[in-house]
C-alpha positions in Angstrom: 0.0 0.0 0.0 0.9 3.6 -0.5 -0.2 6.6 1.6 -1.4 9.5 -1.4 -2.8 12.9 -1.0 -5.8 12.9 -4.0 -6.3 16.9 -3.5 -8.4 16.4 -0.9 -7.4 14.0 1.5 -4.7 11.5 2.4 -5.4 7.8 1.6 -4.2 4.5 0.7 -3.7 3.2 -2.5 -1.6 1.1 -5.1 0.2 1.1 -7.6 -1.5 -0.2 -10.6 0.3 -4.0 -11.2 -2.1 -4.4 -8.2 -4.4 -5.1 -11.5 -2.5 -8.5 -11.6 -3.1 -9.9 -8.8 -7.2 -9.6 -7.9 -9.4 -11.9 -5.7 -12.4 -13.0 -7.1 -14.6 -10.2 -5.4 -12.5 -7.9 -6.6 -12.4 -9.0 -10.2 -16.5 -9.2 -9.5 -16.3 -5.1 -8.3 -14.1 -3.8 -11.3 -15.0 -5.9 -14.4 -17.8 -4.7 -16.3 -20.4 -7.1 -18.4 -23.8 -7.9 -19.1 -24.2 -8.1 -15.5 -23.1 -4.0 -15.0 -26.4 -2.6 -16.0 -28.3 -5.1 -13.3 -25.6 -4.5 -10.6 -25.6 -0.4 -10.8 -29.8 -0.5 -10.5 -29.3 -2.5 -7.3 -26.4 -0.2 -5.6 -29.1 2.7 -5.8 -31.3 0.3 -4.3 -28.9 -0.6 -1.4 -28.3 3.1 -0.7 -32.3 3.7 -0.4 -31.9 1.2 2.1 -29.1 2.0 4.0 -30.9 5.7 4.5 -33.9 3.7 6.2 -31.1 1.7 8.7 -32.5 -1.9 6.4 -29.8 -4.5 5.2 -28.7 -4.7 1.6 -30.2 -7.2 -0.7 -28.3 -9.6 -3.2 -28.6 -12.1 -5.7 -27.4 -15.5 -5.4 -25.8 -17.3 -8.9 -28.8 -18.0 -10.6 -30.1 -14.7 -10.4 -32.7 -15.4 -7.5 -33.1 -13.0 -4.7 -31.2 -14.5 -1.7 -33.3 -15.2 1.6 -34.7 -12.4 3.1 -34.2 -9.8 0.4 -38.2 -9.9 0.3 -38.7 -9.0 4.2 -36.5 -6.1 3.8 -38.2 -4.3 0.7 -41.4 -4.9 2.9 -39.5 -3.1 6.1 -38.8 -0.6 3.5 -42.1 -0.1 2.6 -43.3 0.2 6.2 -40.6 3.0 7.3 -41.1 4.7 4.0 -45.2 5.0 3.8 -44.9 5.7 7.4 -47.1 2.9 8.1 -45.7 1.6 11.2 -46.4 5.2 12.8 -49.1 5.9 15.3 -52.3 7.6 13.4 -55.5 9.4 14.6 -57.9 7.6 11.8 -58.0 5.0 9.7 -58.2 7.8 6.6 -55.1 9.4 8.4 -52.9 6.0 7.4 -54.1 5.8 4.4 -53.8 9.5 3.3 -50.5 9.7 4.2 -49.4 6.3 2.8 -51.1 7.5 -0.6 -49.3 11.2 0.0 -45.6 9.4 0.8 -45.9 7.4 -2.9 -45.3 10.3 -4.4 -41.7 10.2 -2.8 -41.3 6.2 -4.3 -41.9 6.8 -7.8 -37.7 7.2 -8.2 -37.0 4.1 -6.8 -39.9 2.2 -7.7 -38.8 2.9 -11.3 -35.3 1.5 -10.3 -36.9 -1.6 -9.2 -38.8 -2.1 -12.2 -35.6 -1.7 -14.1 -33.6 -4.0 -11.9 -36.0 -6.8 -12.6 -36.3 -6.6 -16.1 -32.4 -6.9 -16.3 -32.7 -9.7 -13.6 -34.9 -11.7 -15.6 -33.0 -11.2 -18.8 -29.8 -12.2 -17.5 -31.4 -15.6 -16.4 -32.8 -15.7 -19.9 -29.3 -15.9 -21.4 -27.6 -18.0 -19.3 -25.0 -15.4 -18.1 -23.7 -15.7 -14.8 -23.6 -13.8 -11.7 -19.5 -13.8 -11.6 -17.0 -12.7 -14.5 -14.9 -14.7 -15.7 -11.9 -13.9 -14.0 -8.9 -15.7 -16.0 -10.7 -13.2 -19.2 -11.0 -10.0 -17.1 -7.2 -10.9 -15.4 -6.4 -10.7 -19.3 -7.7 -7.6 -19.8 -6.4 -6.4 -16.7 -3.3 -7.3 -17.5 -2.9 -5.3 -20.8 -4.4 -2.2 -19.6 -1.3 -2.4 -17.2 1.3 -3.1 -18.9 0.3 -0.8 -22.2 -0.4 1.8 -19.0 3.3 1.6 -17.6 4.2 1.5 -20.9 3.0 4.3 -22.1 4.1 6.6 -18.9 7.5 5.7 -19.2 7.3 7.0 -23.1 5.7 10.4 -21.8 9.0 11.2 -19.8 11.3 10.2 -22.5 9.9 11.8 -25.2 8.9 15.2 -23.2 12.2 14.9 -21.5 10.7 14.4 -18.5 9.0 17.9 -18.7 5.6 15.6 -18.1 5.5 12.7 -15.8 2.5 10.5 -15.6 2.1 8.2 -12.7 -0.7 5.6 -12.1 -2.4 4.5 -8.8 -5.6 3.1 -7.9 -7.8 2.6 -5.0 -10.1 0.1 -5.0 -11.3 0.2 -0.9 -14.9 1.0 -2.7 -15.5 -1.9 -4.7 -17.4 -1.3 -7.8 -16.5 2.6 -7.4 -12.6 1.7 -7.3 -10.9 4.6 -8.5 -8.0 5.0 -11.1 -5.7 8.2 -10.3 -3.3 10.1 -12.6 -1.2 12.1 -10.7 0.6 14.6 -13.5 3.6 16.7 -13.1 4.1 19.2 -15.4 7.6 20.8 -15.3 10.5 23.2 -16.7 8.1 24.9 -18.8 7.5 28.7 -20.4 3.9 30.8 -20.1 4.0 32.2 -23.3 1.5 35.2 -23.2 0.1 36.7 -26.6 -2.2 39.4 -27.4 -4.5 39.9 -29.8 -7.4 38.7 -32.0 -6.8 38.8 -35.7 -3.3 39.5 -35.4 -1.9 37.9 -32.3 1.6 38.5 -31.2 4.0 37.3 -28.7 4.8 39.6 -25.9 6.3 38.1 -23.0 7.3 34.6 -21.8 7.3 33.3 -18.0 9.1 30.9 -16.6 7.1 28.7 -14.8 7.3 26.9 -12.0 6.2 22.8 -11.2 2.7 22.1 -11.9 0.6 19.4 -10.5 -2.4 17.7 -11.7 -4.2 15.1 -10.7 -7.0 13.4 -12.8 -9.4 10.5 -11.3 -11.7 8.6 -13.1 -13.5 5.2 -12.7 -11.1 2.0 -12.7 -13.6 -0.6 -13.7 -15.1 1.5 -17.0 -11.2 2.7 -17.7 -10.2 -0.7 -17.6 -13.3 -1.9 -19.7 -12.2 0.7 -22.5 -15.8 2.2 -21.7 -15.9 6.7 -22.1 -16.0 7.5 -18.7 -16.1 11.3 -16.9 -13.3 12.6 -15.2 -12.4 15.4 -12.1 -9.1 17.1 -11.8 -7.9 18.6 -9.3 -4.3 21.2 -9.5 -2.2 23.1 -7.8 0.9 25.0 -8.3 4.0 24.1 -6.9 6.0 27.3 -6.1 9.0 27.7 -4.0 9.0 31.0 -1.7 6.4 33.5 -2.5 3.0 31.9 -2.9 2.6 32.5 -6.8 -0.4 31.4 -8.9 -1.0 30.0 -12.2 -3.4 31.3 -14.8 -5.8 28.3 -14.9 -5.7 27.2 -11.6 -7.9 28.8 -8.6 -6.6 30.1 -5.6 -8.3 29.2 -2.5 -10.4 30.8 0.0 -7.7 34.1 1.4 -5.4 33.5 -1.4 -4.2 29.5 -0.1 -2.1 27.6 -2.3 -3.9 24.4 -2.1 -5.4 21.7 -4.6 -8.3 23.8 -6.6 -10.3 23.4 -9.9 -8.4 23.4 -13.1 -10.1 25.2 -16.1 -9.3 23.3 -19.3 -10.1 26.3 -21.2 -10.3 25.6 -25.2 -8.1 22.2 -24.5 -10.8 20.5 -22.5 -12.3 18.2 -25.3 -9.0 17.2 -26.5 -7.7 16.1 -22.8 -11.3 14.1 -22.4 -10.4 12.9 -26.5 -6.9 11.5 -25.1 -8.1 10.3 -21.4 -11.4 8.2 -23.2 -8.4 6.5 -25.4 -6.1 6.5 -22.6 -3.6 7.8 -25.1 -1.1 9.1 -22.6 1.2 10.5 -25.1 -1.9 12.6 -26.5 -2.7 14.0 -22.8 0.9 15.0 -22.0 1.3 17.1 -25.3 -2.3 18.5 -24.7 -1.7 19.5 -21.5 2.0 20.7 -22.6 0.0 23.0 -25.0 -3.0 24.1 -22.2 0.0 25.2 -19.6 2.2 27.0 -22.3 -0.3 29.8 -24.0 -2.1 32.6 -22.5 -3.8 35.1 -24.8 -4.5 38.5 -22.7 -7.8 39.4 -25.1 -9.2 35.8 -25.0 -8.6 34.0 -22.2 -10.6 34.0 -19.3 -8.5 32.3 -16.6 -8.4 32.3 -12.6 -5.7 34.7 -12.4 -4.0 37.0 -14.3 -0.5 36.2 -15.2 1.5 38.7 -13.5 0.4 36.5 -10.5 2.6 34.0 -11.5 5.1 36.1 -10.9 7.5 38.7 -8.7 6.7 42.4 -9.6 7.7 43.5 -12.9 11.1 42.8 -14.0 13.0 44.9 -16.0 13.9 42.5 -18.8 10.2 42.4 -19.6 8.9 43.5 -22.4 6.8 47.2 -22.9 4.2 45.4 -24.7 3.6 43.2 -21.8 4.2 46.1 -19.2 2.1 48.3 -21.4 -0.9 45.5 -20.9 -0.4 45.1 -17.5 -2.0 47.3 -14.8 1.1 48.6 -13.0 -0.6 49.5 -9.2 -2.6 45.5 -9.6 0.7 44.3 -9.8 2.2 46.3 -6.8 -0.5 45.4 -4.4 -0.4 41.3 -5.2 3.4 41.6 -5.1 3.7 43.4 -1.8 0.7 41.0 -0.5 2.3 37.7 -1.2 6.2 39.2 -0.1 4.4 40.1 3.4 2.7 36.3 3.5 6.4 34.9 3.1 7.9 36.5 5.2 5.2 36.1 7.8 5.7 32.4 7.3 9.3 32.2 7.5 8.8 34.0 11.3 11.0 37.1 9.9 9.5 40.2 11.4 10.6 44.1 11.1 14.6 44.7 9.8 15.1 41.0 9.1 11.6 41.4 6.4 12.8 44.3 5.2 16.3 43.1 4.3 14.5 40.0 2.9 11.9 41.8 1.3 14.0 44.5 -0.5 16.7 41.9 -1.5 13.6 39.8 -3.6 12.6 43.5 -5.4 16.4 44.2 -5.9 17.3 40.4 -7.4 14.4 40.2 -9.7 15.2 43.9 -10.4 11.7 45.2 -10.7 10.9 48.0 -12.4 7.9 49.7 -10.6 9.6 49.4 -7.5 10.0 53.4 -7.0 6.5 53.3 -6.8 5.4 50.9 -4.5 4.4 51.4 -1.2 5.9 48.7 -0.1 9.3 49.4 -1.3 8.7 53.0 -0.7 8.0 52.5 3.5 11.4 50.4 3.5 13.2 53.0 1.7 11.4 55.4 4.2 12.6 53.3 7.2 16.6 53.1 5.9 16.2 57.0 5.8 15.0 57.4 9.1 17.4 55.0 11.2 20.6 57.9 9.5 19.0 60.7 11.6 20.9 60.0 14.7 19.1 62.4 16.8 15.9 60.7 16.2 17.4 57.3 16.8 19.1 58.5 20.4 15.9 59.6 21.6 14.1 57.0 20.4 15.9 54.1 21.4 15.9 56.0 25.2 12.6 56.3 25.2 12.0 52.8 23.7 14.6 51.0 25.9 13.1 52.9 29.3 9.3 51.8 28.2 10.7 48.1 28.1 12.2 48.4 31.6 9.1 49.7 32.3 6.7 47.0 30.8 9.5 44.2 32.5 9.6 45.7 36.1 5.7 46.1 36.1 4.0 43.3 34.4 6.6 40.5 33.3 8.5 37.9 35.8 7.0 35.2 37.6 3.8 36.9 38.6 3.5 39.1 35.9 0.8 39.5 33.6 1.8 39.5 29.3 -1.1 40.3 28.4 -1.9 43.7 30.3 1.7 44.5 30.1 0.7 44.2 26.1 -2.4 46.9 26.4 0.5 49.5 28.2 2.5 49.4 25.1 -0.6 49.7 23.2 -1.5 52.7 25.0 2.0 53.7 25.1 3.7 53.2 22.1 0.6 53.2 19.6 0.9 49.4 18.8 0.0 46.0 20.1 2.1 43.7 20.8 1.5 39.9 20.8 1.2 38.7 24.4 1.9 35.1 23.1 4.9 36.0 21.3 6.4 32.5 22.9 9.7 34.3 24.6 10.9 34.5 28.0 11.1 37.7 29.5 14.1 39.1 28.5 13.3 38.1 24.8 9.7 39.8 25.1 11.3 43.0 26.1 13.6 42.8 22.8 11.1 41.9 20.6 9.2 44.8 21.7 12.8 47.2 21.1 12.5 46.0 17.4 9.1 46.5 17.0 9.0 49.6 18.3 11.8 50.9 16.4 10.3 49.4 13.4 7.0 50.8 13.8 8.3 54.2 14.7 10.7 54.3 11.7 7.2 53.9 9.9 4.7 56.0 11.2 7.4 58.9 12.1 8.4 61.3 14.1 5.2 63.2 14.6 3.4 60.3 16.0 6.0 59.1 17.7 5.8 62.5 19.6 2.4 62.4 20.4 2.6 59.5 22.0 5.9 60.1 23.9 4.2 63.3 25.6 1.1 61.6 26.4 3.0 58.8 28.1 4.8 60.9 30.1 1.9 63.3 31.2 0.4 59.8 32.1 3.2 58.2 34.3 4.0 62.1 35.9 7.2 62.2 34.5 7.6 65.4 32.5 9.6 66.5 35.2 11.8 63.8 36.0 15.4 64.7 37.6 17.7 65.6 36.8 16.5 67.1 33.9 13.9 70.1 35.1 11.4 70.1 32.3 7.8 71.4 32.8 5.6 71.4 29.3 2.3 73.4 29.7 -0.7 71.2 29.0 -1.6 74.0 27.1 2.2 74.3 25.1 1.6 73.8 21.5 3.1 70.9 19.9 6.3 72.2 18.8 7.0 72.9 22.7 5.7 69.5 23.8 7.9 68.0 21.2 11.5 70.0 22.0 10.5 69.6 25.3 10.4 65.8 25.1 13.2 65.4 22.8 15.4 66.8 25.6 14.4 64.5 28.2 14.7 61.5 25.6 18.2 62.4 25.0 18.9 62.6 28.7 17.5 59.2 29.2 19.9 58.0 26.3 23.1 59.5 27.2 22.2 57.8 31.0 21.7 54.5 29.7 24.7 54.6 27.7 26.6 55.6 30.6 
């Protein structure tokens, strides 16, 4: 057995020489005959039943109902008609027995159905089981032409499509045949236009991965069968998309519908034949062209990649909306950082070395780029960064003496800062003390190197008015509530550099 994630959930299954080496029930589940019309009325049957809490019913060899099959349809008929429920009349039971028919005429047609095919399979002669040493046959072809036929899609592709085969059959007769497809080392060739359509840009694109699922014992019968897929794209770092696969609810990267687009009936053509060599250069063709005017995809291609590099072409820039780009870019840089745990000067040095190596070109004018930028100018004015860190490093004495250490309390120390320094730190930020406080240095710095130094004044003074230390020795300082802001602010910056020069002894 092998444990296999489907797109939806994790599950065992095998490979597919499994296919040579079947019991007899399961050679009865998967191959198909006569007998399949007979045996598909009576599982619809069998789930009627199963809703009512009744046994299933089966035939024996000669097509006879086996013992007891009768006493259950009658059970059936009870719970369904209601008849075995209390009633105030005689008319009431029957009323509402005639009413509930109208509920039976589905299955009563099924029944119908099942019995002609019943009787008609007696009628011939065929027998219940398949012959298994002529379905082991078949079996055994659709294998090996199956393996065959994979290992001829990675040569001839050079391995730029890889086809691998796996089947479950824990569901009997709805055993399932998987084709899990990697698609790999390709280009996103975008076009535009209608009558005269030109090439104006190419993508590199990252590991795609597809996964098709069908029915085992109808592929394996060479009957036209339907088929789901399920895809995602692969991507390494930033969470990119692909044109013609969804994203999931908040912009996840997990297995979503695939749109076809113009290709479906030729991959359905190719899977029907199960000519695997015909799928792989379909799907080869589906991933590699994107017409801006025509297609109608998920996403938009600039989502499949970072910013907009220089190297691009105008055409392609020219089609592209410039601020669209800029606000999925900074989006998804934020999400990975986030999830590599990198937070204020260690995102930003990540963040502006992605923009810098994939040398974007509208990077001057996104906010994103533009606050870092902001941030480096801010930590050169030195007499900023004295007071600041004074302040900063006195607040997280502050917050340690009065609300951290073994009786402390994280989280009201977290609503001081809030009120404090104009942010909220996390009160589960999973550090010991000493780490909380210096988490909270870089935060602050970070935040204050964004929001600037007029906030960062307005909060200073009201934290001092707050805590009565306008004042403090040895520095006599008295700011009139009534001062205007300039005066607050001068008035504040000397008692933040006196703190500083103090602590740095």
């Amino acid at each position: 057995m092998i444990e296999y994630f489907n797109g939806n959930s994790h599950l065992s299954v095998n490979s597919i020489d499994k296919l040579t080496d079947l019991s007899q029930d399961e050679v009865n589940f998967l191959a198909c005959g006569p007998q399949d019309l007979f045996f598909e009325k009576l599982e619809t049957m069998n789930r009627e039943l199963e809703r009512f809490g009744l046994k299933s019913i089966d035939v024996t060899n000669k097509w006879n109902w086996k013992p007891g099959s009768y006493d259950v349809i009658k059970d059936y008929m009870l719970k369904k008609l209601q008849l075995n429920k209390k009633a105030m009349s005689i008319d009431k039971i029957m009323t509402r027995a005639r009413d509930r028919m109208n509920y039976m005429n589905f299955i009563q047609r099924q029944a119908t159905e099942m019995e002609f095919e019943k009787a008609n399979l007696k009628r011939l002669g065929v027998g219940r089981d398949v012959d298994v040493d002529k379905f082991i046959e078949t079996s055994k072809k659709f294998v090996e032409d199956t393996i065959k036929q994979c290992q001829a899609v990675s040569t001839m592709t050079e391995n730029k499509v890889t086809i691998v085969p796996y089947v479950d059959i824990s569901n009997g007769r709805n055993a399932i045949l998987y084709y899990d497809v990697t698609l790999k080392d390709l280009t996103l060739s975008i076009f535009d236009g209608r009558e005269e359509v030109k090439l104006i840009q190419e993508i590199p694109l990252q590991n795609i991965h597809i996964i098709f699922n069908t029915s085992l014992r109808h592929k394996i019968n060479n009957l036209n069968t339907s088929f789901s897929v399920t895809g995602i794209y692969d991507t390494e770092g930033p969470n990119l998309a692909y044109v013609y696969i969804a994203r999931g609810y908040r912009d996840t990267n997990n297995y979503n519908t695939v749109c076809l687009d113009k290709h479906y009936d030729d991959v359905k053509k190719a899977f029907n034949k199960n000519n695997l060599m015909m799928l792989a250069v379909t799907l080869m063709n589906w991933a590699q062209y994107y017409n801006i005017k025509i297609s109608n995809p998920y996403n938009q291609p600039y989502m499949s990649h970072i910013g907009m590099p220089e190297h691009f072409s105008k055409e392609y820039k020219a089609a592209i909306d410039t601020s669209s780009v800029q606000l999925n870019c900074s989006a998804k840089l934020k999400k990975y950082a986030n999830s590599l745990e990198l937070f204020e000067f260690e995102r930003d040095e990540l963040l502006e070395s992605v923009c810098n190596n994939h040398k974007c070109s509208v990077k001057s004018t996104c906010s994103l780029n533009q606050d870092i930028v902001k941030r480096q100018i801010i930590f050169k004015d030195e007499d900023f960064m004295v007071r600041l860190e004074g302040l900063i490093g006195w607040i997280a004495e502050w917050i340690k003496l009065s609300y951290l250490g073994e009786n402390g309390d994280r989280e009201a120390g977290s609503f001081a800062v809030e009120g404090w320094l104009g942010f909220t730190p996390a009160s589960n930020w999973g550090l010991n003390d000493e780490q909380w406080t210096d988490r909270l240095m870089q935060k602050a710095l970070w935040y204050y190197a964004s929001v600037g130094e007029t906030q960062f004044n307005g909060y200073t003074y009201s934290f001092l008015e707050d805590n009565h230390l306008l004042d403090r020795e040895p520095i006599k300082v008295k700011v009139d509530n009534e001062g205007t802001d300039e005066e607050k602010a001068n008035a504040i910056k000397l008692q933040m550099m006196q703190w500083a020069s103090e602590s740095r002894g």
